[in-house]
C-alpha positions as a Markdown table, in Angstrom:
| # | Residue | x | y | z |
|---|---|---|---|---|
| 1 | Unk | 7.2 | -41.8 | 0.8 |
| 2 | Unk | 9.9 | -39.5 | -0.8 |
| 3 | Unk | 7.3 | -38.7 | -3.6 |
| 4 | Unk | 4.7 | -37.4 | -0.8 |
| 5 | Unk | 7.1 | -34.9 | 1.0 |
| 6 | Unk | 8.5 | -32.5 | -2.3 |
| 7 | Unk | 4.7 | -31.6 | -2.9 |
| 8 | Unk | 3.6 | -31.5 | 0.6 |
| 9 | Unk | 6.7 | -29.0 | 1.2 |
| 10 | Unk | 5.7 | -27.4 | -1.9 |
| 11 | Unk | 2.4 | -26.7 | -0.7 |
| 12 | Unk | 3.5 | -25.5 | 2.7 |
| 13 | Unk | 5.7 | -22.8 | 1.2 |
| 14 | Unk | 3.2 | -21.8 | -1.3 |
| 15 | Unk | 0.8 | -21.2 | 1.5 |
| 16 | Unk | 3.2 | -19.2 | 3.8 |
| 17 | Unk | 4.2 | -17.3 | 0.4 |
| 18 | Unk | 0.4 | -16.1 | 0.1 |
| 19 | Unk | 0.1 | -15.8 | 3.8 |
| 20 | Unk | 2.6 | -13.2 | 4.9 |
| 21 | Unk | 2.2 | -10.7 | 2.4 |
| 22 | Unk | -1.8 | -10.7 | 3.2 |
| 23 | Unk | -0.8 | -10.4 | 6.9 |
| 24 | Unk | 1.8 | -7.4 | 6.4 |
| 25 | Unk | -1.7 | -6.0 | 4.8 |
| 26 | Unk | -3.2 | -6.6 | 7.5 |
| 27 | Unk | -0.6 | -4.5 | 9.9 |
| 28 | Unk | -0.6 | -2.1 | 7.2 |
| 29 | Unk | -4.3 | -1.4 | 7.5 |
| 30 | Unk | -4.7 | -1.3 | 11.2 |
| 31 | Unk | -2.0 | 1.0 | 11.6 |
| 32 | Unk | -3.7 | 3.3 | 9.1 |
| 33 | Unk | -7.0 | 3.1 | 11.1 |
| 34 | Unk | -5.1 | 3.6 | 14.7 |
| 35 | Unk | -3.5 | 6.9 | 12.9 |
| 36 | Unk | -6.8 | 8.2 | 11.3 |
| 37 | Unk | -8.5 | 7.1 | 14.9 |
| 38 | Unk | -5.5 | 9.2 | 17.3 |
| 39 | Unk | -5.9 | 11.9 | 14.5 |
| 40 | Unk | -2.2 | 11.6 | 13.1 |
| 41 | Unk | -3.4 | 10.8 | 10.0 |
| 42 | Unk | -6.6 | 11.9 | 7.7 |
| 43 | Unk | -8.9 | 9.3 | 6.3 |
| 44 | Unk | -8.0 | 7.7 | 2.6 |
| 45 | Unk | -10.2 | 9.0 | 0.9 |
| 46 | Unk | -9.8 | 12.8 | 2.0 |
| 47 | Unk | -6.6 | 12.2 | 1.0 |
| 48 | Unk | -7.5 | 10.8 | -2.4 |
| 49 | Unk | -9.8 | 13.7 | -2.6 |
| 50 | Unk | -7.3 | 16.0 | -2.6 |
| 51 | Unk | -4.0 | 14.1 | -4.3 |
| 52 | Unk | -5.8 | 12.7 | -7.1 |
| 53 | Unk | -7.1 | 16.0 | -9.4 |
| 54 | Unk | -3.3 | 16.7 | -9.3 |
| 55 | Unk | -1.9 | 13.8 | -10.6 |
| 56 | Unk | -2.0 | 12.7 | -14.5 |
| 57 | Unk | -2.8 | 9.1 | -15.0 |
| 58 | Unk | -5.3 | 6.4 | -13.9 |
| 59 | Unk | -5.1 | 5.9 | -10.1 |
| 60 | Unk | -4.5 | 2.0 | -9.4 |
| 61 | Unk | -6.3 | 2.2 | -5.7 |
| 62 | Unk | -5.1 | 0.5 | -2.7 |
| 63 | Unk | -2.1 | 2.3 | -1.3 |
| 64 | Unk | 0.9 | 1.2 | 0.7 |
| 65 | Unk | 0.7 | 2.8 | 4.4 |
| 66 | Unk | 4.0 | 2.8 | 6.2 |
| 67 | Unk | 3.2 | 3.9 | 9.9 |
| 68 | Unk | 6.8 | 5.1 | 11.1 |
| 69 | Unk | 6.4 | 8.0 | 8.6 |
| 70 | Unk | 2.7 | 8.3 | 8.4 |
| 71 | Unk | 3.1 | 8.3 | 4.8 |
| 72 | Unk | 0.6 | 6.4 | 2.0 |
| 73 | Unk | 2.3 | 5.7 | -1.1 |
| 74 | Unk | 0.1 | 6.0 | -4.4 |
| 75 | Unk | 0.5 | 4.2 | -7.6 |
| 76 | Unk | -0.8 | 5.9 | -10.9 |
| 77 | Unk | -0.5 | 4.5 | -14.5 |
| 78 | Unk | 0.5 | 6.7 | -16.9 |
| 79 | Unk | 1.1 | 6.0 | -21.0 |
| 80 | Unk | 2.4 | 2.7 | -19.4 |
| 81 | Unk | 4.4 | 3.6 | -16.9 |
| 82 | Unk | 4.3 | 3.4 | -12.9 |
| 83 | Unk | 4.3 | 6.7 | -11.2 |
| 84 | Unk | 4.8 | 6.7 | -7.3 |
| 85 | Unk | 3.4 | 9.9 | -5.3 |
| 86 | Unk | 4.0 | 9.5 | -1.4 |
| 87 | Unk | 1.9 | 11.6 | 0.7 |
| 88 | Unk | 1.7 | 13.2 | 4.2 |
| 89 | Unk | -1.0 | 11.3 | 5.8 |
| 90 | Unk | -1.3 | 14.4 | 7.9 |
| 91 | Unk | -1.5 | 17.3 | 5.8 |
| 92 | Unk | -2.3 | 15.5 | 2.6 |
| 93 | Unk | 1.0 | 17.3 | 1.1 |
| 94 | Unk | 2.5 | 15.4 | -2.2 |
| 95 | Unk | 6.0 | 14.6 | -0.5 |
| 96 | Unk | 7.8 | 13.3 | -3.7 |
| 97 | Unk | 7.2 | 11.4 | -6.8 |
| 98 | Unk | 8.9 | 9.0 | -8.6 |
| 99 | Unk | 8.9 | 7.2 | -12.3 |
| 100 | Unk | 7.5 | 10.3 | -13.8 |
């Protein structure tokens, strides 16, 4: 019986380990759409339109969104390194950048 439980606890924690980071997404993403619907925030990809011409480096997609600041965080790859541009999901204003 002791043999079934350390892989069946196993499993459970792998599971919840790959669960809340996809639901945190999830917040993450509704947020984002309730700002863009109010009209706090502009959509992605306006602000992608207007962030990315200005920034060196391949764009790696799929930025964080943290609602209490309506602020997207970018990540960019450039000769190897991470760079991290946050931006006013308002005004589409480069707010700082780090790793550069």
């Amino acid at each position: 019986m002791k043999t079934l439980v350390l892989p069946c606890l196993a499993g459970t924690l792998a599971v919840s380990a790959i669960a809340a980071p996809a639901e945190a997404g999830r917040r993450d993403q509704d947020a984002a759409f309730e700002a863009v619907r109010s009209g706090r925030s502009q959509p992605l990809p306006m602000l992608e339109r207007r962030v990315l011409p200005q920034i060196r480096g391949d764009y790696l997609g799929r930025p964080e969104y943290d609602a209490g600041s309506n602020m997207y965080r970018m990540k960019f790859m450039r000769n190897g390194s991470v760079i991290w541009i946050d931006v006013d999901g308002r005004t589409g204003q480069i707010l700082r950048r780090s790793g550069e």
